[in-house]
C-alpha positions in Angstrom: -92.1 -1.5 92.6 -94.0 0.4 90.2 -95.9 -1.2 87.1 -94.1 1.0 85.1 -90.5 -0.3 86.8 -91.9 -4.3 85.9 -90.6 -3.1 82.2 -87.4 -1.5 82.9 -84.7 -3.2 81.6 -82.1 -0.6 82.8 -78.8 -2.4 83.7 -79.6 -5.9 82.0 -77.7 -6.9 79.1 -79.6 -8.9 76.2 -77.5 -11.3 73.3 -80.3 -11.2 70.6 -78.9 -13.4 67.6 -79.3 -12.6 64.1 -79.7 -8.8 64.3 -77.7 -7.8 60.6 -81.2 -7.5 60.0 -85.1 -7.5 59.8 -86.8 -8.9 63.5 -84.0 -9.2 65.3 -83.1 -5.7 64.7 -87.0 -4.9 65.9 -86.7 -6.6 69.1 -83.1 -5.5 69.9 -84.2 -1.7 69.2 -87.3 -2.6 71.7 -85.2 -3.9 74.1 -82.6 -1.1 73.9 -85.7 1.5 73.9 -86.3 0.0 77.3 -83.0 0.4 78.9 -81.0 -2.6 78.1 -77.2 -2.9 76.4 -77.0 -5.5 73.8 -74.9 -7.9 72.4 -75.7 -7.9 68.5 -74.8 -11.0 66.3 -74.5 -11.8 62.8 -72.5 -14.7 60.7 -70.7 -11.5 59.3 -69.6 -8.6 61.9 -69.3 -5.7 59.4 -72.7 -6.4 58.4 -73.4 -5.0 62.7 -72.2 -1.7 62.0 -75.3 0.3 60.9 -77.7 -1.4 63.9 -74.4 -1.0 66.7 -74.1 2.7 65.3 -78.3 2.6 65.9 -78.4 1.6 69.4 -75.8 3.5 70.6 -77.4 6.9 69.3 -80.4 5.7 71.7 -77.4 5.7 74.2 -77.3 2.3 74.9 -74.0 -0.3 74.6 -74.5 -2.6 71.7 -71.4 -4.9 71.3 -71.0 -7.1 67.8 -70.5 -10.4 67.8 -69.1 -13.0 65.1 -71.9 -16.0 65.4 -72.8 -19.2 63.0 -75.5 -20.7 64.9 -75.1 -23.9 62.7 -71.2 -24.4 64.4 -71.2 -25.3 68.2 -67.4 -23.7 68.5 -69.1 -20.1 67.4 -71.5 -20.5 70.0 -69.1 -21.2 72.9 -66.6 -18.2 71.6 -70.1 -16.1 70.7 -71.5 -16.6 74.6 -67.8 -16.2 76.0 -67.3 -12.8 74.1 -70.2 -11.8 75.4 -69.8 -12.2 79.1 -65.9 -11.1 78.7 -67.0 -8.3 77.4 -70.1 -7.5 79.8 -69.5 -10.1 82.8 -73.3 -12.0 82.4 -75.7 -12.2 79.7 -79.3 -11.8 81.6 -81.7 -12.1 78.3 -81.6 -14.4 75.6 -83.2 -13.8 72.4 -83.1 -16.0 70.0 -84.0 -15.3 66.7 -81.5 -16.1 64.4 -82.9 -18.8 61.4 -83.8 -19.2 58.2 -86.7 -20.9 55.2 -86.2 -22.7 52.3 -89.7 -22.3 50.9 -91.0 -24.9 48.3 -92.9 -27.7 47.7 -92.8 -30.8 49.7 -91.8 -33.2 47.2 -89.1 -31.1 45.7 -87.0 -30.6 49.2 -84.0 -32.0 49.5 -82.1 -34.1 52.3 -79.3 -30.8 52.9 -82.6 -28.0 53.2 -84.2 -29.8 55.3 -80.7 -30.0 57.5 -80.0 -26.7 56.8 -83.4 -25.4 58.3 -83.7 -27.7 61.1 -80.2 -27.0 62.1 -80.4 -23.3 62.0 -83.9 -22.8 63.0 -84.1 -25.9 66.1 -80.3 -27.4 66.7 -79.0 -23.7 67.0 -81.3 -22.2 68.9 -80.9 -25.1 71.8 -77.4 -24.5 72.0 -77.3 -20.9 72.0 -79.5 -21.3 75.3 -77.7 -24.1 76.8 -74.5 -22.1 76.6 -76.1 -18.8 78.0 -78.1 -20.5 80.6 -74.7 -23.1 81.4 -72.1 -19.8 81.5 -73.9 -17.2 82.7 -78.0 -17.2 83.9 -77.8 -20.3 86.0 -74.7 -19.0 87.7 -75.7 -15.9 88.4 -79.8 -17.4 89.2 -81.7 -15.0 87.2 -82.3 -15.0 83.0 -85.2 -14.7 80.4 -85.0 -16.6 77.5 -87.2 -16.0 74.8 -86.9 -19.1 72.1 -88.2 -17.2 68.6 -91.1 -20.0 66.9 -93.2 -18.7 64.3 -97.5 -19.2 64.1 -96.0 -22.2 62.6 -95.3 -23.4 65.8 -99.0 -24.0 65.5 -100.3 -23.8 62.3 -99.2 -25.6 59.1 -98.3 -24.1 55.9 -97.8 -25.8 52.4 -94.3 -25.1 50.9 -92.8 -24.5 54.6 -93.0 -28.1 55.8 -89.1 -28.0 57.1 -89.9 -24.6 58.7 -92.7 -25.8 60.3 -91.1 -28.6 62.1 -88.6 -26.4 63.3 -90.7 -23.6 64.6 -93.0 -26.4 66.3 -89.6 -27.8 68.2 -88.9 -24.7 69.3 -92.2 -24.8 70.8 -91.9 -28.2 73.1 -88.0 -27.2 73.6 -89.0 -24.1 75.3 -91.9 -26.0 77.6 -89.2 -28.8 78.9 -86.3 -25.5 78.9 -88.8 -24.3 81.5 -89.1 -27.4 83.3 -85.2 -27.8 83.6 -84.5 -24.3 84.4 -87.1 -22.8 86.3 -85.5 -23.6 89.7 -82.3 -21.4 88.6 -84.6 -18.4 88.3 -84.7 -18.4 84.7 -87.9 -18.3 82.4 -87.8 -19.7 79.3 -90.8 -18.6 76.6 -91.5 -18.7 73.1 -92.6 -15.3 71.1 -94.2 -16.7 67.8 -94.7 -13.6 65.2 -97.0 -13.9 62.8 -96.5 -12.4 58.9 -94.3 -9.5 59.5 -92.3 -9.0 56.6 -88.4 -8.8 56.6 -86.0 -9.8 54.0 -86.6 -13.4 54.0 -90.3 -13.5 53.2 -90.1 -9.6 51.4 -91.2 -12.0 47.8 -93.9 -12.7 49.6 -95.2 -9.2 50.2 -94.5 -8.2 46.4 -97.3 -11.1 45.2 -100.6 -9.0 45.6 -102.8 -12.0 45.4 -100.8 -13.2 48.5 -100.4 -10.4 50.8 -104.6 -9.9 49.8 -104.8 -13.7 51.3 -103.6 -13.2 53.9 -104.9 -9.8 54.9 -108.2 -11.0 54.3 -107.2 -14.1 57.2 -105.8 -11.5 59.8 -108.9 -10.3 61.9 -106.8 -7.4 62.2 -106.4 -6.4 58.7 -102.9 -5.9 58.1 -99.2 -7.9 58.7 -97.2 -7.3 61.1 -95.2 -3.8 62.0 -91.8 -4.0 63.6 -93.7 -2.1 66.5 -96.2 -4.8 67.4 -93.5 -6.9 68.6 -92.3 -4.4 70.8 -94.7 -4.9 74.0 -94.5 -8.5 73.2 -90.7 -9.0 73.4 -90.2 -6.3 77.0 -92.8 -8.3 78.6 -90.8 -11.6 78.2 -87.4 -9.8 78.9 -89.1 -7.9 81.9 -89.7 -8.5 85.8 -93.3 -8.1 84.5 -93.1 -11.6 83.5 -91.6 -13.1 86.5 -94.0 -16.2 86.8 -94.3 -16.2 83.5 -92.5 -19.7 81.7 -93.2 -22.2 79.4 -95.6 -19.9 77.4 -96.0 -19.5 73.6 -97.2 -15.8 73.2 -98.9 -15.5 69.6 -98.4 -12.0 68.2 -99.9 -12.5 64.8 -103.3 -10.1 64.7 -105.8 -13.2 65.2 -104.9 -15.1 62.3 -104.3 -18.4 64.5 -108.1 -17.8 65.9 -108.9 -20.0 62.7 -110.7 -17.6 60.8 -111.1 -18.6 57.2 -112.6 -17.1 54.3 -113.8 -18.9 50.8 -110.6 -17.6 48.9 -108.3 -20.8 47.9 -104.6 -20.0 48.8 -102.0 -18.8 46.5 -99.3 -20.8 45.7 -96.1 -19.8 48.0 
């Protein structure tokens, strides 16, 4: 086998949650660009169309899903759709969550629910079902957990996100343990400040974004293109004995570079 065959994903068929928008549209297009059909999900179907209508002018299959990652019965019918409809599901990615973004003292007992259930509870049992119905069955999968550089770094005013994005990171290390004998690898991709719709507030604050430009040793966020490499690697042959991994794509700002200017508030 070629190098250049380690990355073709010709013939697979990847569920990557949350794709109505922002990085999980980036990493389905990636994964689509490298030959793979897709299962697209969203909490609302119609809001699928424009991405399905995307991925199939790059001639690939994308199929919509209905999926609240937050209700265990929309998983089960979510996974069951999918392999209906495509008879396995051999990549997992998944990225659907969400933020509540304020100070510690002010959060309440439902946000922090909200994001720990979305962000940590959801993701588990979107992989137990795929793995349980489909990858373990069949002996081959890639799962690729979605954390955050908060998996590893701590931010003020994103405490709950924090802890979820760090849980993702031990869940996918004892995933791998579990199902590593079934042929599946099970790694985290952790994005660093790309912006999308959920953080796009964020971008619009000048003394922010200048922040935390000035702590990237690369100079600039993220672009929905730096992911690409990232996510085809953990989706590919390529990364085979690969498992248990959290792959930082953030432009060095986890290398703990830091500058005299005192953080904005978030």
């Amino acid at each position: 086998m070629s190098v250049h065959n380690f990355f073709d994903l010709t013939g697979r068929v990847a569920l990557v949650t949350g794709t109505s928008r922002g990085l999980g549209q980036y990493m389905g297009r990636a994964l689509a660009r490298a030959g793979a059909d897709l299962v697209i999900t969203s909490r609302k179907i119609a809001d699928l169309e424009p991405f399905q209508a995307e991925v199939e002018a790059l001639g690939r299959k994308a199929f919509p899903v209905e999926l609240d990652v937050r209700n265990y019965d929309s998983i089960q019918a979510a996974v069951k759709s999918a392999i209906g409809h495509y008879g396995k599901i051999d990549i997992l990615v998944n990225n659907a969550g969400l933020n509540v973004r304020k100070p510690a003292v002010e959060l309440t007992w439902d946000e922090w629910n909200l994001v720990l259930e979305t962000n940590l509870r959801g993701e588990f049992f979107v992989a137990q079902a795929v793995a349980r119905d489909s990858m373990i069955p069949n002996g081959y999968g890639r799962i690729i957990n979605i954390g955050s550089v908060t998996s590893v770094f701590g931010y003020a005013g994103l405490t709950p996100y924090s802890a979820s994005r760090g849980g993702v990171k031990q869940m996918t290390m004892s995933l791998a343990d579990d199902w590593g004998k079934h042929g599946i690898t099970v790694n985290c991709l952790a994005p660093g400040w790309f912006k999308t719709a959920q953080n796009a507030v964020l971008y619009d604050n000048k003394e922010w974004l200048e922040y935390i430009i000035d702590r990237i040793p690369m100079r600039r966020p993220g672009a929905p293109q730096d992911l690409d490499g990232a996510v085809v690697f953990l989706a590919s042959q390529a990364s085979e004995y690969f498992t248990g991994q959290t792959l930082i794509v953030d432009g060095g700002i986890t290398t703990g570079a830091t500058r005299a200017t005192v953080a904005p508030k978030p």
